[in-house]
N, CA, C and O atoms as a GROMACS GRO file, in nm:
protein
  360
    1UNK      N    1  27.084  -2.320   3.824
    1UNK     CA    2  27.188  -2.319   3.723
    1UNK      C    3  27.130  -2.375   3.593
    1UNK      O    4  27.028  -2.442   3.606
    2UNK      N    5  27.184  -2.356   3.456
    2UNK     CA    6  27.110  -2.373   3.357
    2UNK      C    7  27.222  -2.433   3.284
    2UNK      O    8  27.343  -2.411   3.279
    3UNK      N    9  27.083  -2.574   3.193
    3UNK     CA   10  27.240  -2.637   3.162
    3UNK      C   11  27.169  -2.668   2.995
    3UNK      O   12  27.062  -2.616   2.963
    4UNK      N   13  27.230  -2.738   2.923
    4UNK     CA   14  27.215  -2.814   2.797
    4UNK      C   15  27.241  -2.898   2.794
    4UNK      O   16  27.331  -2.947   2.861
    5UNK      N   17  27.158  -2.965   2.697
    5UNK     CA   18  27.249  -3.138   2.668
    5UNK      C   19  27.213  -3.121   2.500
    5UNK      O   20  27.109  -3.085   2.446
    6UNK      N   21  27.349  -3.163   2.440
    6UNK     CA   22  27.361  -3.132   2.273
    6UNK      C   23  27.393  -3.295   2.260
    6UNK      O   24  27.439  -3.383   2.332
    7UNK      N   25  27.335  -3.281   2.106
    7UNK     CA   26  27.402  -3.428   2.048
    7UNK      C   27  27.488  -3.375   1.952
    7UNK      O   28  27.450  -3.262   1.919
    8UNK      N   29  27.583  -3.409   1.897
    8UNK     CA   30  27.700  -3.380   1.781
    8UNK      C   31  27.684  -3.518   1.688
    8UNK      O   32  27.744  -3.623   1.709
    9UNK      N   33  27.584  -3.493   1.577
    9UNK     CA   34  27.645  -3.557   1.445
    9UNK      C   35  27.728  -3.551   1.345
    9UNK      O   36  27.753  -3.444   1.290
   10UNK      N   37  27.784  -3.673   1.304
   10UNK     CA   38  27.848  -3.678   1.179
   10UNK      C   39  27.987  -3.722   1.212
   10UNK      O   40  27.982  -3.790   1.315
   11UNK      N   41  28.110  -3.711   1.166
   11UNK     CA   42  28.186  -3.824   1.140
   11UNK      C   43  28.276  -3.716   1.315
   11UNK      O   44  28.345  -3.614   1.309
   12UNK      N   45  28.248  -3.770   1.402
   12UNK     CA   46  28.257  -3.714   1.576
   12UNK      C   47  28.323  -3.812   1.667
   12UNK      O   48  28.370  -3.775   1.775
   13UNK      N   49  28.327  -3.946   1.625
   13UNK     CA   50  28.392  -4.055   1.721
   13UNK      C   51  28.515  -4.084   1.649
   13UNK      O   52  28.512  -4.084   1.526
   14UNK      N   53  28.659  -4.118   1.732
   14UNK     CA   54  28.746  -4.148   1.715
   14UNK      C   55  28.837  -4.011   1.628
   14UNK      O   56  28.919  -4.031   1.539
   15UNK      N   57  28.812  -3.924   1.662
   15UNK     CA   58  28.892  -3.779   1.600
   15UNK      C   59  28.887  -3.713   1.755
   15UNK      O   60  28.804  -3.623   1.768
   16UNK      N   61  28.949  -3.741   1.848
   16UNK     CA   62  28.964  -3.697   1.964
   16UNK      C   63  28.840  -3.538   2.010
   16UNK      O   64  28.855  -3.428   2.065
   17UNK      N   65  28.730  -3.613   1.950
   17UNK     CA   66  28.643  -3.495   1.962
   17UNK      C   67  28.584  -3.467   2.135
   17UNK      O   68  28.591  -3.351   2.176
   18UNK      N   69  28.542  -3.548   2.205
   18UNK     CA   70  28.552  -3.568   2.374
   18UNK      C   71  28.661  -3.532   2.441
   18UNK      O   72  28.643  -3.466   2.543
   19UNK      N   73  28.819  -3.569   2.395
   19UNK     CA   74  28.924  -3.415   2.476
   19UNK      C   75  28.895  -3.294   2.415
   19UNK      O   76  28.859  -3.208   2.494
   20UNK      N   77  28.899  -3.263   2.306
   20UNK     CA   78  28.844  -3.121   2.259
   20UNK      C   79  28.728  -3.109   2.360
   20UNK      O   80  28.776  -3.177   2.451
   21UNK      N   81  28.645  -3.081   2.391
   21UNK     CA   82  28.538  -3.091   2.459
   21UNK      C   83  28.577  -3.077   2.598
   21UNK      O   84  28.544  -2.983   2.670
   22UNK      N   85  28.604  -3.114   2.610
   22UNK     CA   86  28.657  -3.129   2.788
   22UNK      C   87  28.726  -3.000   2.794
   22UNK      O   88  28.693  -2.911   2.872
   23UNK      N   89  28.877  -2.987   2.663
   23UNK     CA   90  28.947  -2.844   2.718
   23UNK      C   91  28.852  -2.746   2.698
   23UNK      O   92  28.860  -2.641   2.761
   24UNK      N   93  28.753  -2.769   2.608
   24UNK     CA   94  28.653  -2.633   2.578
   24UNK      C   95  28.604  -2.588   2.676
   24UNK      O   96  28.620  -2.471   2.711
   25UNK      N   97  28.525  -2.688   2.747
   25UNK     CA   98  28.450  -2.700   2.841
   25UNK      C   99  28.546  -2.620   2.960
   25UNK      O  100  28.521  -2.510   3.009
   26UNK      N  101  28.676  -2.721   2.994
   26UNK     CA  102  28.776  -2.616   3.089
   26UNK      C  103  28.786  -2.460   3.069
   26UNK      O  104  28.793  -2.392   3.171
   27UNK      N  105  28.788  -2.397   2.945
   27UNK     CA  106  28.801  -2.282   2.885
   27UNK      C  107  28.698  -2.209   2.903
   27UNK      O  108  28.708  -2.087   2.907
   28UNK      N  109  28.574  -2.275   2.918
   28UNK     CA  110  28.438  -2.217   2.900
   28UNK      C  111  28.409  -2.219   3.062
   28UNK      O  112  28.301  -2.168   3.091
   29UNK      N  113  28.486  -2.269   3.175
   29UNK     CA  114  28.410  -2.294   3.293
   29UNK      C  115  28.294  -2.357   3.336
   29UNK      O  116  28.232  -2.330   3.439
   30UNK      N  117  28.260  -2.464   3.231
   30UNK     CA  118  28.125  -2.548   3.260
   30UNK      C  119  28.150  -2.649   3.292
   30UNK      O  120  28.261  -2.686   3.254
   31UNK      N  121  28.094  -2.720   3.350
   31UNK     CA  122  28.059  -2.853   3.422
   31UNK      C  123  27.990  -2.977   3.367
   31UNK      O  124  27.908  -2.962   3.276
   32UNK      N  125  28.016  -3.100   3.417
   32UNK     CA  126  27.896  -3.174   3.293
   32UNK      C  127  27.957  -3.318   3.270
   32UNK      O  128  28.016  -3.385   3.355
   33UNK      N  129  27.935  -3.347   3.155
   33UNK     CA  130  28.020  -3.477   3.078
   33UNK      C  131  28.000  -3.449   2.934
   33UNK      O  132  27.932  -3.362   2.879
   34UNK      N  133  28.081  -3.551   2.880
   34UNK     CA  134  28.065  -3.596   2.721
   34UNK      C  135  28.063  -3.718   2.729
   34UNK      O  136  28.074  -3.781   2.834
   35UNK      N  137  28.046  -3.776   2.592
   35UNK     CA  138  28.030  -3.903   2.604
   35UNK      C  139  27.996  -3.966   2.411
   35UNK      O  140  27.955  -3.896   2.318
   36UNK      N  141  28.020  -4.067   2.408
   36UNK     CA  142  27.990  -4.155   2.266
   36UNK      C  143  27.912  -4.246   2.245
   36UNK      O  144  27.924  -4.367   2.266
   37UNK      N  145  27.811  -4.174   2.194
   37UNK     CA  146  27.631  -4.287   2.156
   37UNK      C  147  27.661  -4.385   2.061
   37UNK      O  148  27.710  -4.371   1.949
   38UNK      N  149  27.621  -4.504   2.128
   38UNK     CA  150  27.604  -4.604   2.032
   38UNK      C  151  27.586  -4.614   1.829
   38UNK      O  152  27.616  -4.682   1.731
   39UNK      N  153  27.493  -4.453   1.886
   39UNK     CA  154  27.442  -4.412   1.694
   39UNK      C  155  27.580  -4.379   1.642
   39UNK      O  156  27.576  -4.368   1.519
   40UNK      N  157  27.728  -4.355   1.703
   40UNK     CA  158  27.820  -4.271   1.692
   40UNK      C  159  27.818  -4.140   1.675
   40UNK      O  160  27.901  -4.078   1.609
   41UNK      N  161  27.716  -4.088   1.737
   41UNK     CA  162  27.705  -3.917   1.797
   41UNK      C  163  27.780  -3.884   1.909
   41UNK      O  164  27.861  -3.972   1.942
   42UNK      N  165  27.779  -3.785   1.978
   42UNK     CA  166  27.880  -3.766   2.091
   42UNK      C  167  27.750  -3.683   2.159
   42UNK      O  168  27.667  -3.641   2.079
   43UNK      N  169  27.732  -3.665   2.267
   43UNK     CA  170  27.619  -3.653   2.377
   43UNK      C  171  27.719  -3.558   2.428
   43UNK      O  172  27.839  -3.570   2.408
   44UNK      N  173  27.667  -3.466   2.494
   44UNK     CA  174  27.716  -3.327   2.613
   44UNK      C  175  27.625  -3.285   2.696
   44UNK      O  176  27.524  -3.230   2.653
   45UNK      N  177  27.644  -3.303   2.823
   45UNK     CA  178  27.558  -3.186   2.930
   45UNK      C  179  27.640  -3.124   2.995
   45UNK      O  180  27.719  -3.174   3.076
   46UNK      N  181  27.626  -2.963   2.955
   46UNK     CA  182  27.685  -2.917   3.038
   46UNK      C  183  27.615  -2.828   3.120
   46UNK      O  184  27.493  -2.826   3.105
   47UNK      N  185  27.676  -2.742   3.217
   47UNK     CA  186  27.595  -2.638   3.310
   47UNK      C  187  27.713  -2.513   3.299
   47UNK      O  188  27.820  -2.508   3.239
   48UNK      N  189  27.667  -2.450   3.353
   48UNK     CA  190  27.723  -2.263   3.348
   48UNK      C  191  27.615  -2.146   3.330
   48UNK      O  192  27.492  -2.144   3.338
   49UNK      N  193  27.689  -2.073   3.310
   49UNK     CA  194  27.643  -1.950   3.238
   49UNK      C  195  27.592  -1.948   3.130
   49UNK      O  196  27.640  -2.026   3.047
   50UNK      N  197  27.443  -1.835   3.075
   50UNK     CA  198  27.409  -1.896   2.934
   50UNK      C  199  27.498  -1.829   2.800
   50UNK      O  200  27.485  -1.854   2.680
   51UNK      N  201  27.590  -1.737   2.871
   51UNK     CA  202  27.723  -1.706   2.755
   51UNK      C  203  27.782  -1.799   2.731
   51UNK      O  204  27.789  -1.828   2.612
   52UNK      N  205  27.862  -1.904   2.848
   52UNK     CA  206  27.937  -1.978   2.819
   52UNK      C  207  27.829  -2.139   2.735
   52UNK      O  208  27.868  -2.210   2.643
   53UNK      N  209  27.745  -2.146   2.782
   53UNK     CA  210  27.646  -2.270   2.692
   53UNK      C  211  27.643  -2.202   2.605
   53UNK      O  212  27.591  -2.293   2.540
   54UNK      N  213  27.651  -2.093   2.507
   54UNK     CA  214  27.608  -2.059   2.414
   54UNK      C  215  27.743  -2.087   2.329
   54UNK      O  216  27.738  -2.182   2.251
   55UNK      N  217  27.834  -2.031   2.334
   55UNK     CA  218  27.980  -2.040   2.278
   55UNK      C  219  28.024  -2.218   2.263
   55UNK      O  220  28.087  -2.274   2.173
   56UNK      N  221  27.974  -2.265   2.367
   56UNK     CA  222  27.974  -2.406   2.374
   56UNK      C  223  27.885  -2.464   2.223
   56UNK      O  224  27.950  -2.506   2.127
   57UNK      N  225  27.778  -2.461   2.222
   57UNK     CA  226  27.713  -2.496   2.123
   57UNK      C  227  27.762  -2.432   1.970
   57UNK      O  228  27.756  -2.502   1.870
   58UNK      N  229  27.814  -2.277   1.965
   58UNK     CA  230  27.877  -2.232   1.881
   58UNK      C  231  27.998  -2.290   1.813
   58UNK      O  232  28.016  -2.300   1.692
   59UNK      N  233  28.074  -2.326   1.910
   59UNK     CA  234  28.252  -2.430   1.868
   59UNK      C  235  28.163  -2.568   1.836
   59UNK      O  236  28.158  -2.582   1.714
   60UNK      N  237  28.088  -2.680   1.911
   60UNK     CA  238  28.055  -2.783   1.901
   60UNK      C  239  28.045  -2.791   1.729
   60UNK      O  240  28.099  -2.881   1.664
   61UNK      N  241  27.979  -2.700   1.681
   61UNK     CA  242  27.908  -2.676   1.523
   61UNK      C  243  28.040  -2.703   1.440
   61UNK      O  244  28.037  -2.785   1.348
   62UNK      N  245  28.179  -2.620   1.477
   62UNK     CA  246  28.273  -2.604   1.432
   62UNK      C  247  28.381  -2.790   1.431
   62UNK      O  248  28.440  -2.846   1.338
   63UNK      N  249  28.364  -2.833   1.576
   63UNK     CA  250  28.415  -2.930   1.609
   63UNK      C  251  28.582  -2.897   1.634
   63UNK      O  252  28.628  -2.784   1.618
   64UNK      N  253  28.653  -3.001   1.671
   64UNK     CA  254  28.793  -2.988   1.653
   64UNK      C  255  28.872  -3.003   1.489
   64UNK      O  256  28.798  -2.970   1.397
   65UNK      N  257  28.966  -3.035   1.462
   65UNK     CA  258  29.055  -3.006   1.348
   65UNK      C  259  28.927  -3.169   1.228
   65UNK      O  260  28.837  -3.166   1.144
   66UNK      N  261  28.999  -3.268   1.298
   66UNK     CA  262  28.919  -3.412   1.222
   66UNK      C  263  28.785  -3.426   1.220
   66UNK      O  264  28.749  -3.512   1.140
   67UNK      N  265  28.697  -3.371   1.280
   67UNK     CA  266  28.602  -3.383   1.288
   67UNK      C  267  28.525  -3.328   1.160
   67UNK      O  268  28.562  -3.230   1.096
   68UNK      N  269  28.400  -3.415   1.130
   68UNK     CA  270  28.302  -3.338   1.012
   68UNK      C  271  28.161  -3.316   1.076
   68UNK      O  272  28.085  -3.412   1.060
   69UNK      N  273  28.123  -3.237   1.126
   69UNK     CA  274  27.977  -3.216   1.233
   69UNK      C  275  27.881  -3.186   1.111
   69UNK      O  276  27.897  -3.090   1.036
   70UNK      N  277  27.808  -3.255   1.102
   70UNK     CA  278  27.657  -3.260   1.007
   70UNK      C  279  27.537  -3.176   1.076
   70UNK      O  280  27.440  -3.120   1.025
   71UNK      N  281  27.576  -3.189   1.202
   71UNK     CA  282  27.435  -3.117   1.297
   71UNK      C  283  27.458  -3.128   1.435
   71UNK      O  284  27.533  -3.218   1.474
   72UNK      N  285  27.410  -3.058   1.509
   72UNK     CA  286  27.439  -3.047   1.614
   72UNK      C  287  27.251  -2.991   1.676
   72UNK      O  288  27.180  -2.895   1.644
   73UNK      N  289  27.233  -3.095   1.762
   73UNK     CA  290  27.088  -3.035   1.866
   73UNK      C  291  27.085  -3.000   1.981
   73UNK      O  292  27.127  -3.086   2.059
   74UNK      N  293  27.047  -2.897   2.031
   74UNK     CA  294  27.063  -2.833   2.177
   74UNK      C  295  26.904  -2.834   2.258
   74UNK      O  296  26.806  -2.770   2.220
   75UNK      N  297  26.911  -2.911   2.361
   75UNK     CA  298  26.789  -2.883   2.453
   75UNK      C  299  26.813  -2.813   2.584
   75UNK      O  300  26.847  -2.880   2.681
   76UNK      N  301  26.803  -2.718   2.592
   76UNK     CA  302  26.820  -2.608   2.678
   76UNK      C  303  26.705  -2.683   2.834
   76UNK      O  304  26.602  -2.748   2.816
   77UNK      N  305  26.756  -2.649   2.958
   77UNK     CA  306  26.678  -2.633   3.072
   77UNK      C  307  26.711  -2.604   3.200
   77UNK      O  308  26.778  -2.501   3.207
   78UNK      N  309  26.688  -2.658   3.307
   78UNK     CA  310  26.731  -2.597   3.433
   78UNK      C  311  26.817  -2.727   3.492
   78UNK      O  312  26.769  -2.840   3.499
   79UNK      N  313  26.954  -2.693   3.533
   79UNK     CA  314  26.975  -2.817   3.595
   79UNK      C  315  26.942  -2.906   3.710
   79UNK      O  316  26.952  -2.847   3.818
   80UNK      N  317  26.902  -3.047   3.721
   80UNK     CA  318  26.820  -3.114   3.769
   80UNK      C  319  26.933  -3.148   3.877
   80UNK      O  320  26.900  -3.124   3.993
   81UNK      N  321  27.067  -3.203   3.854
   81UNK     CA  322  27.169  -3.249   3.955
   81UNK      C  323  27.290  -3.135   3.916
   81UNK      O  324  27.298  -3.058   3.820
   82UNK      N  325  27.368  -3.153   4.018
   82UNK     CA  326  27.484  -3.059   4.005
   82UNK      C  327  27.619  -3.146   3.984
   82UNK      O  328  27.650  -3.254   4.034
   83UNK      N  329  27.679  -3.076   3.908
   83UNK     CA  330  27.795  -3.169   3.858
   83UNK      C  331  27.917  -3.066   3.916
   83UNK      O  332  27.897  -2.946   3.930
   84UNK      N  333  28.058  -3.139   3.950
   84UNK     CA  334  28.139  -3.035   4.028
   84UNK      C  335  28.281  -2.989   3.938
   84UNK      O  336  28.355  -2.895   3.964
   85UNK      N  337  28.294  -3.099   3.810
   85UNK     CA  338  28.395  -3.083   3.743
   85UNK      C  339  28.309  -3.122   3.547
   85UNK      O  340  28.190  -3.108   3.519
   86UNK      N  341  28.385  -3.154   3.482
   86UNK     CA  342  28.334  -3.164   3.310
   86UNK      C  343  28.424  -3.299   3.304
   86UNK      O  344  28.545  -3.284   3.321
   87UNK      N  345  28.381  -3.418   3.283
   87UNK     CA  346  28.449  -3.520   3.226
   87UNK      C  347  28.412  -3.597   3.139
   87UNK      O  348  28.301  -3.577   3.090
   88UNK      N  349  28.490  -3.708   3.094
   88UNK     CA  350  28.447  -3.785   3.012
   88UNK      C  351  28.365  -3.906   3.047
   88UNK      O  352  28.406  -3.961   3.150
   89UNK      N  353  28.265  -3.961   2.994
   89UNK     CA  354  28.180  -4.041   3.082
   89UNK      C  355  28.217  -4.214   2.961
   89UNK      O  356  28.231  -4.208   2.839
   90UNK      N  357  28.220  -4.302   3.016
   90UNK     CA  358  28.287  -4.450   2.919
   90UNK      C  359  28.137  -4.512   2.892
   90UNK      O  360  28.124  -4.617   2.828
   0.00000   0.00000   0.00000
């Protein structure tokens, strides 16, 4: 299974950008977590299909409504563990 892990910069914490993410993720059928870096970036791994990682990284760029995304980085590879649902990680 093939997964990504993206970072989301720019103004991404505290604009409910991690539930956006999660329903995307529900919408998209991928698996994984999100989560909020210390730098105040937001971290994602997800797994699926490489249509659905792709559309994933496509909206991430966009963000939800509050959000201002400056950049977004994608490292593409093979997944190492298997994840069974997409949540939020504290």
């Amino acid at each position: 299974m093939n997964q990504v892990l993206v970072s989301v910069q720019g103004m991404v914490q505290g604009v409910c950008f991690r539930a956006w993410t999660m329903d995307l993720a529900a919408r998209l059928d991928l698996k994984g977590w999100v989560r909020n870096t210390p730098d105040g970036s937001v971290e994602i791994l997800a797994q699926g299909k490489d249509t659905s990682l792709k559309k994933l990284i496509e909206l991430l760029r966009e963000g939800p409504v509050l959000a201002r995304v400056s950049r977004v980085d994608a490292e593409h590879g093979v997944a190492k563990e298997k994840f069974d649902k997409f949540s939020v990680k504290y």
